[in-house]
ROLUMTI-738265 format. One record per residue (C-alpha): x, y, z. Coordinates in steps of 0.2 Angstrom, whole numbers, plus 5000, padded with zeros to 4 digits. Example, Ala and Ser with C-alpha at 12.3 -4.5 7.8 and 13.67 -1.06 7.14 Angstrom:
<px = 5062; py = 4978; pz = 5039> $
<px = 5068; py = 4995; pz = 5036> $
***
This chain:
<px = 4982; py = 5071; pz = 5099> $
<px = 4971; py = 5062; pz = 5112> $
<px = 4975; py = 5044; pz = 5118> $
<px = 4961; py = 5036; pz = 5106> $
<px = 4968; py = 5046; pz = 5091> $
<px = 4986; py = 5038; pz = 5098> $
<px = 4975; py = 5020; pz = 5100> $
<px = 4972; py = 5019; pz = 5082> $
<px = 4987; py = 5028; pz = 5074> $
<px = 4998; py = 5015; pz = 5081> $
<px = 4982; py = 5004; pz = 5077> $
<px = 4986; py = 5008; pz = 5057> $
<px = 5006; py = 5010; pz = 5060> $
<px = 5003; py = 4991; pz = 5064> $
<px = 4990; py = 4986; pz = 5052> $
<px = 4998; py = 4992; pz = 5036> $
<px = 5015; py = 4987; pz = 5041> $
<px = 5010; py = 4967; pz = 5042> $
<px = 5005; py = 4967; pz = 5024> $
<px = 5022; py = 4960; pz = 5018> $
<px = 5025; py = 4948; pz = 5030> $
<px = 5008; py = 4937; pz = 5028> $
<px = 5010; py = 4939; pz = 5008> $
<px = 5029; py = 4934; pz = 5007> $
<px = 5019; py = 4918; pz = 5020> $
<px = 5007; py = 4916; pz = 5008> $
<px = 5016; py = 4917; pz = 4990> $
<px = 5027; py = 4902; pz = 4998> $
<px = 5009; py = 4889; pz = 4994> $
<px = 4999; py = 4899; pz = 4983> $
<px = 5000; py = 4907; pz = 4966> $
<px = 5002; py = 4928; pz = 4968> $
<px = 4984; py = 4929; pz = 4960> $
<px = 4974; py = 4917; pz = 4971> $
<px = 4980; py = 4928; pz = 4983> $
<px = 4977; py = 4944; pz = 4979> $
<px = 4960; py = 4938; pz = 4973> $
<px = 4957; py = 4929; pz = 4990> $
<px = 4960; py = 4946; pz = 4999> $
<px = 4950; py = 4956; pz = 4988> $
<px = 4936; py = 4943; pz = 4987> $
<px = 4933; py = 4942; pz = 5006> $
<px = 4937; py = 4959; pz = 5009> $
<px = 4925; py = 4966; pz = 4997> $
<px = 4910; py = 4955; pz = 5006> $
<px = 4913; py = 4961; pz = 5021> $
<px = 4915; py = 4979; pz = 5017> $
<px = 4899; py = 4978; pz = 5006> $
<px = 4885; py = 4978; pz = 5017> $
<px = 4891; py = 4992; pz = 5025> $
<px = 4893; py = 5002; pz = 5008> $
<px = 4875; py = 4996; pz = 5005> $
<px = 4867; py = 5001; pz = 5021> $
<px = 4877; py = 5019; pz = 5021> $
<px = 4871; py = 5020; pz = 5001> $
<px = 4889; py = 5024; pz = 4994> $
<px = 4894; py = 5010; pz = 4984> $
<px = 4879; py = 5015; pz = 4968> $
<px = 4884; py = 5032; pz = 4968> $
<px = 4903; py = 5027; pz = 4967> $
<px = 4899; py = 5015; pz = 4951> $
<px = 4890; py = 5028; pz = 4943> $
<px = 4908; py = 5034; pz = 4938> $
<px = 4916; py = 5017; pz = 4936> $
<px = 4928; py = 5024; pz = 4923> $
<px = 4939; py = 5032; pz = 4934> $
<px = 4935; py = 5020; pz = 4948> $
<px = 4941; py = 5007; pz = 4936> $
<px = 4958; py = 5015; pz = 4933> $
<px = 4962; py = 5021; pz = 4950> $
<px = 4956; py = 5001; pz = 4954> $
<px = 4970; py = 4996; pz = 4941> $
<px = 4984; py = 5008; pz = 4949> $
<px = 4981; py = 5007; pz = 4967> $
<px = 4973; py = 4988; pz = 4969> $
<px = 4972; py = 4975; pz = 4953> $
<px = 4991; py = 4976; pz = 4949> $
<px = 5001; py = 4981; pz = 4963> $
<px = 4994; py = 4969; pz = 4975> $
<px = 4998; py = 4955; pz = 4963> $
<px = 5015; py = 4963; pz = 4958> $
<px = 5020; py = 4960; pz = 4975> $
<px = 5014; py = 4945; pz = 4978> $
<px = 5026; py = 4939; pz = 4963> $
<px = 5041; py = 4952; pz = 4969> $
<px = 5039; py = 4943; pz = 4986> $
<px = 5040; py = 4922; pz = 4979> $
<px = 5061; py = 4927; pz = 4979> $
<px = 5063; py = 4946; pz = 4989> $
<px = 5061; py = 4947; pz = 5007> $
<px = 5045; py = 4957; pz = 5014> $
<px = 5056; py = 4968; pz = 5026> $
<px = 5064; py = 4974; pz = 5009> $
<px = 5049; py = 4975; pz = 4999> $
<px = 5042; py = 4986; pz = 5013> $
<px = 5056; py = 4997; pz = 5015> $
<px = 5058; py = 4999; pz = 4994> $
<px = 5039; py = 5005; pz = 4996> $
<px = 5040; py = 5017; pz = 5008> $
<px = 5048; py = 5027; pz = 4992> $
<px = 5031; py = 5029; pz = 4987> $
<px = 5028; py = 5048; pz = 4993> $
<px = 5044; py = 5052; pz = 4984> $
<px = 5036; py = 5045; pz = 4967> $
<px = 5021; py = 5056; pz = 4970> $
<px = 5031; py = 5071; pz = 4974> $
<px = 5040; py = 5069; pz = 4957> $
<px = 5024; py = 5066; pz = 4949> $
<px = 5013; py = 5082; pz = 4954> $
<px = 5031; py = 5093; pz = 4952> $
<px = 5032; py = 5084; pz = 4934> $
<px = 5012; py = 5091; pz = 4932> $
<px = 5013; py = 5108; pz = 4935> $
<px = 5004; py = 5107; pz = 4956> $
<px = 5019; py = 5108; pz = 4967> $
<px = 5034; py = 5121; pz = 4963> $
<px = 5053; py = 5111; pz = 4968> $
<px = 5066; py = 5120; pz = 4979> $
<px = 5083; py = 5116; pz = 4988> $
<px = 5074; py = 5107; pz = 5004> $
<px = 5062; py = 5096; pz = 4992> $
<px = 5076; py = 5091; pz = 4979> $
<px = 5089; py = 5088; pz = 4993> $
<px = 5074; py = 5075; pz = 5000> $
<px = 5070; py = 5068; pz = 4984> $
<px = 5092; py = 5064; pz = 4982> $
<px = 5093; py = 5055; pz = 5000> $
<px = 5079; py = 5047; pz = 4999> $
<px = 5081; py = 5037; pz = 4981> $
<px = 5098; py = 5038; pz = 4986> $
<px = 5093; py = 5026; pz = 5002> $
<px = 5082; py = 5015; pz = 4990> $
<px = 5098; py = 5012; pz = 4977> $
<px = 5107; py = 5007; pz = 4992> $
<px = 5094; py = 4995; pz = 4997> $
<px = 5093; py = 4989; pz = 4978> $
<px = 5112; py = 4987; pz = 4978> $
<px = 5115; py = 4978; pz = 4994> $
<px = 5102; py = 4970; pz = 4998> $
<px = 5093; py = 4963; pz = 4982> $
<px = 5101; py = 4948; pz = 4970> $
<px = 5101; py = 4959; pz = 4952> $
<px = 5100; py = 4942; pz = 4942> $
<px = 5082; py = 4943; pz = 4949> $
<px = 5077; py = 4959; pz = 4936> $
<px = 5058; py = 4955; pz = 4934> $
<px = 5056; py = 4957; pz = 4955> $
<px = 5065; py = 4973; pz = 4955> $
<px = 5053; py = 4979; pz = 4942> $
<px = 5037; py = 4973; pz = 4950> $
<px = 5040; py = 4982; pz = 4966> $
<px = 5044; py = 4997; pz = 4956> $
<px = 5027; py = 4999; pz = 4945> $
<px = 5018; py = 4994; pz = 4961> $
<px = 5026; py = 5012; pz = 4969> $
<px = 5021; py = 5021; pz = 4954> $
<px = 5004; py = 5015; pz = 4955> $
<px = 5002; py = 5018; pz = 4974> $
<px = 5009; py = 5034; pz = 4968> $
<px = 4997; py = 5036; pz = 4955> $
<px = 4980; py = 5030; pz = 4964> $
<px = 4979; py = 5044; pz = 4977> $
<px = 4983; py = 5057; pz = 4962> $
<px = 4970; py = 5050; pz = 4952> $
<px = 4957; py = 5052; pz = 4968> $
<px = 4960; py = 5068; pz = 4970> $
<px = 4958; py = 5073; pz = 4951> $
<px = 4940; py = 5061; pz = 4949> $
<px = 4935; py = 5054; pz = 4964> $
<px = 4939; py = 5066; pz = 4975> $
<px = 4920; py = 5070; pz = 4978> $
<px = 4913; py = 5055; pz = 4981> $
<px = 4908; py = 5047; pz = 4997> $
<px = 4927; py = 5037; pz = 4999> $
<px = 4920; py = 5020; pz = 5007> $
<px = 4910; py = 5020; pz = 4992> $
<px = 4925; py = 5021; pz = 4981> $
<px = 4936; py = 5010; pz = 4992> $
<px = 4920; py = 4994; pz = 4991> $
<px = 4919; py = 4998; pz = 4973> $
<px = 4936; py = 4997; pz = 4970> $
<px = 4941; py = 4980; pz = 4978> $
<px = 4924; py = 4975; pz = 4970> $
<px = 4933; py = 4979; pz = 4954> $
<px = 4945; py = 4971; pz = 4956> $
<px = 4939; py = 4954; pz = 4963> $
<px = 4929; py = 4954; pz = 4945> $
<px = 4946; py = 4957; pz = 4935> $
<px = 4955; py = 4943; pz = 4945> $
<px = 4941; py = 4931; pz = 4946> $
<px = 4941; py = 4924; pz = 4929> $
<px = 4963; py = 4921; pz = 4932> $
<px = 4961; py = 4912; pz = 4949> $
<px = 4950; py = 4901; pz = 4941> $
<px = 4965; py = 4892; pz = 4932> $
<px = 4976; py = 4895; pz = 4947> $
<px = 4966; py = 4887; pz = 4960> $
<px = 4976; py = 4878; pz = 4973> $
<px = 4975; py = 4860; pz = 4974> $
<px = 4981; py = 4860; pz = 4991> $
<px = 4981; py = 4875; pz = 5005> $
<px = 4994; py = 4874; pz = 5023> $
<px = 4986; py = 4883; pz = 5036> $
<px = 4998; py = 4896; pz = 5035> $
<px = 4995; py = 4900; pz = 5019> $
<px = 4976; py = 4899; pz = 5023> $
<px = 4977; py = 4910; pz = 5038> $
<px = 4987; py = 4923; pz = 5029> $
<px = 4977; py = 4927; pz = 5018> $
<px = 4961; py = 4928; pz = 5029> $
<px = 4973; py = 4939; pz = 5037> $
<px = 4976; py = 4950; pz = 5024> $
<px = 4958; py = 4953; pz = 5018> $
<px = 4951; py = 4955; pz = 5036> $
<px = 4965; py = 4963; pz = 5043> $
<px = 4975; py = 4972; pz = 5033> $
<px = 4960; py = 4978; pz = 5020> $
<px = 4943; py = 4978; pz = 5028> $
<px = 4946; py = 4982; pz = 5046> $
<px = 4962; py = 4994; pz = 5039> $
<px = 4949; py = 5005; pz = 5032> $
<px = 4934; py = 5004; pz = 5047> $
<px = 4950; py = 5010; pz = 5059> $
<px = 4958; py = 5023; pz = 5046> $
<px = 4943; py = 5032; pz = 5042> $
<px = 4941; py = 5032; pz = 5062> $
<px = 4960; py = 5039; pz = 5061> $
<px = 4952; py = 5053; pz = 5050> $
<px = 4938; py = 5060; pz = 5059> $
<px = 4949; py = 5058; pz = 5076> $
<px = 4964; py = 5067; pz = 5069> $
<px = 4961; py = 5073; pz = 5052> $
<px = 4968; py = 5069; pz = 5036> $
<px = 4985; py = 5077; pz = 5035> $
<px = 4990; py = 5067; pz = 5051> $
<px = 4982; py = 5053; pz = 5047> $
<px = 4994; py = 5050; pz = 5032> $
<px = 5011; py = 5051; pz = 5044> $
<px = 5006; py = 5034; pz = 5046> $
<px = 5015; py = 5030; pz = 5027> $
<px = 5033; py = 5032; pz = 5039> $
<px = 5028; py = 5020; pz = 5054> $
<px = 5021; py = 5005; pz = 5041> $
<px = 5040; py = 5003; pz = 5035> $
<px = 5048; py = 4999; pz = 5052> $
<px = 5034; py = 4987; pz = 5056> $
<px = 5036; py = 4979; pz = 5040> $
<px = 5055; py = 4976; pz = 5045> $
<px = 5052; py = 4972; pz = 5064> $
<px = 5040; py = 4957; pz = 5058> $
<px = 5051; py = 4953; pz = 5045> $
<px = 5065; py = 4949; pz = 5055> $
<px = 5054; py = 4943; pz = 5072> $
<px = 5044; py = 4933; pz = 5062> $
<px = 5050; py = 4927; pz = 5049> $
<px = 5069; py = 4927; pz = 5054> $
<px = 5074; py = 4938; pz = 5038> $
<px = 5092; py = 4946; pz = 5042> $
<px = 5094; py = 4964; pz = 5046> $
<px = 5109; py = 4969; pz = 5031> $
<px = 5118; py = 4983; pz = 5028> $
<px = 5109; py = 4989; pz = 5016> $
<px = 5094; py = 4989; pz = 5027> $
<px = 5105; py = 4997; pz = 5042> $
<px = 5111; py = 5012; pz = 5027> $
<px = 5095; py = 5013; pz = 5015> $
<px = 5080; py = 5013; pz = 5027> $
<px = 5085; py = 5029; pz = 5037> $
<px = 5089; py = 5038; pz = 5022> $
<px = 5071; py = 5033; pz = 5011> $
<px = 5060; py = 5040; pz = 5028> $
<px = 5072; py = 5052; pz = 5031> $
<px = 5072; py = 5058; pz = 5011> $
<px = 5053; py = 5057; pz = 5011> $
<px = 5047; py = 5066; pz = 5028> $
<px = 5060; py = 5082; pz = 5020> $
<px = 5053; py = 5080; pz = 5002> $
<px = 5036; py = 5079; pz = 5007> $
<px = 5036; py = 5092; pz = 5020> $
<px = 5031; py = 5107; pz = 5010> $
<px = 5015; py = 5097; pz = 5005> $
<px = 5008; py = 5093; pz = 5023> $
<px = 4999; py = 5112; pz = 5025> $
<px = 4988; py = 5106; pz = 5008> $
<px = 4986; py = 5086; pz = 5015> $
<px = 4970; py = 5090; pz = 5021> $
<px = 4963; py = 5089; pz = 5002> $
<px = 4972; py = 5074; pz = 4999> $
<px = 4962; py = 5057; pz = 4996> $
<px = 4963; py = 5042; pz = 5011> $
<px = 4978; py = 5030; pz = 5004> $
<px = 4973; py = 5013; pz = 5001> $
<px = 4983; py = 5000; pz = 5012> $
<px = 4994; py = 4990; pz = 5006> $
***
């Protein structure tokens, strides 16, 4: 890999990893929707006159039927889903229950019929949901049901949207998609934020989420789609294993969350599970959609 191909993987590793900690900063002033709407609001304008100028965005709308469910799976739900897991879980934990994602997806395109299991693959999928159970049991307060659940139909979606990409979309021009899709689903959230509109912002609230739209969605794609043509897709996505740490060095740095013991158990055995369940799948990555950051 060259040194500008090092520059921005560890540009996304970063960029994709500080998600969690600006929401959980964000959800402690605002409602989860104002800011998942404020994020996909200011992302989507700065994204759109590039879309425009490059002539991607009509021809993504065209086939707004499948835009509009990968926008559901991938963007509308999960981004607010964490924002309401995150008013009581830590972020470092929310990222760490996440990085279970490429384990979902495995299950799901075994389940379908497009990948074939054997020992290697099922003995990854049993650590790494192994690790996540003992972040669930250790680390997360089970009178708190409803966060639990939010996290876990945010990972099926995250796990869904690159599936339903790569079945609908997969030929369309992806900045195209990626504009249409947080256009989407500003134009879902708008009408809720309406009622929810805060009636008084803190500056770290404020900043978080000019973070998150800027940083973490608008700039995260300019640089990953850079990442792309620098190193190719199926290295690109290796990235989905540094985001986790990151998430947990910020959380703990930052935001002065504790490091447990299920954190010390269950995070080496989730990216440990998912780079051995995932392996056989890197050879075909190169057909596989851009994720969308978290």
């Amino acid at each position: 890999m060259t040194r500008r191909g090092w520059t921005l993987f560890l540009a996304m590793g970063v960029i994709w990893g500080v998600p969690y900690a600006m929401i959980r900063i964000a959800v402690r002033d605002l409602d989860p929707l104002t800011v998942a709407f404020g994020r996909t609001a200011l992302a989507s304008a700065m994204l759109l006159p590039i879309a425009l100028y490059r002539g991607e965005l009509l021809v993504a709308l065209r086939r707004w039927r499948p835009l509009l469910a990968y926008t559901l799976v991938e963007i509308t739900g999960p981004w607010l889903l964490i924002g309401f897991a995150e008013k009581t879980l830590n972020s470092s934990t929310v990222g760490l229950l996440l990085a279970a994602v490429p384990l979902i997806a495995v299950v799901f395109v075994t389940v379908r019929g497009h990948d074939r299991v054997d020992g290697r693959r099922v003995l990854g999928l049993v650590v790494g949901f192994a690790g996540v159970a003992v972040l669930v049991g250790l680390d997360i307060d089970l009178s708190n049901p409803a966060a639990i659940a939010a996290i876990g139909v945010s990972a099926v979606g995250y796990a869904i949207g690159p599936i339903l990409i790569n079945r609908t979309l997969a030929d369309l021009p992806t900045f195209g998609v990626v504009t249409g899709s947080l256009l989407l689903a500003t134009v879902i959230y708008a009408p809720f934020a309406a009622w929810h509109r805060p009636v008084h912002i803190t500056a770290p609230s404020a900043w978080s989420v000019l973070g998150l739209a800027v940083i973490c969605t608008a700039a995260a794609f300019v640089v990953f789609f850079a990442l792309i043509a620098e190193v190719g897709p199926a290295r690109a996505t290796v990235i989905t294993y540094i985001n986790p740490a990151v998430a947990l060095v910020l959380g703990v740095l930052a935001l002065g969350e504790p490091v447990t013991l299920g954190i010390v158990i269950g995070f080496p055995l989730v990216i440990v599970g998912s780079i051995v369940g995932t392996a056989k799948a890197k050879q075909a990555a190169h057909a596989e959609p851009a994720p969308v950051p978290d």
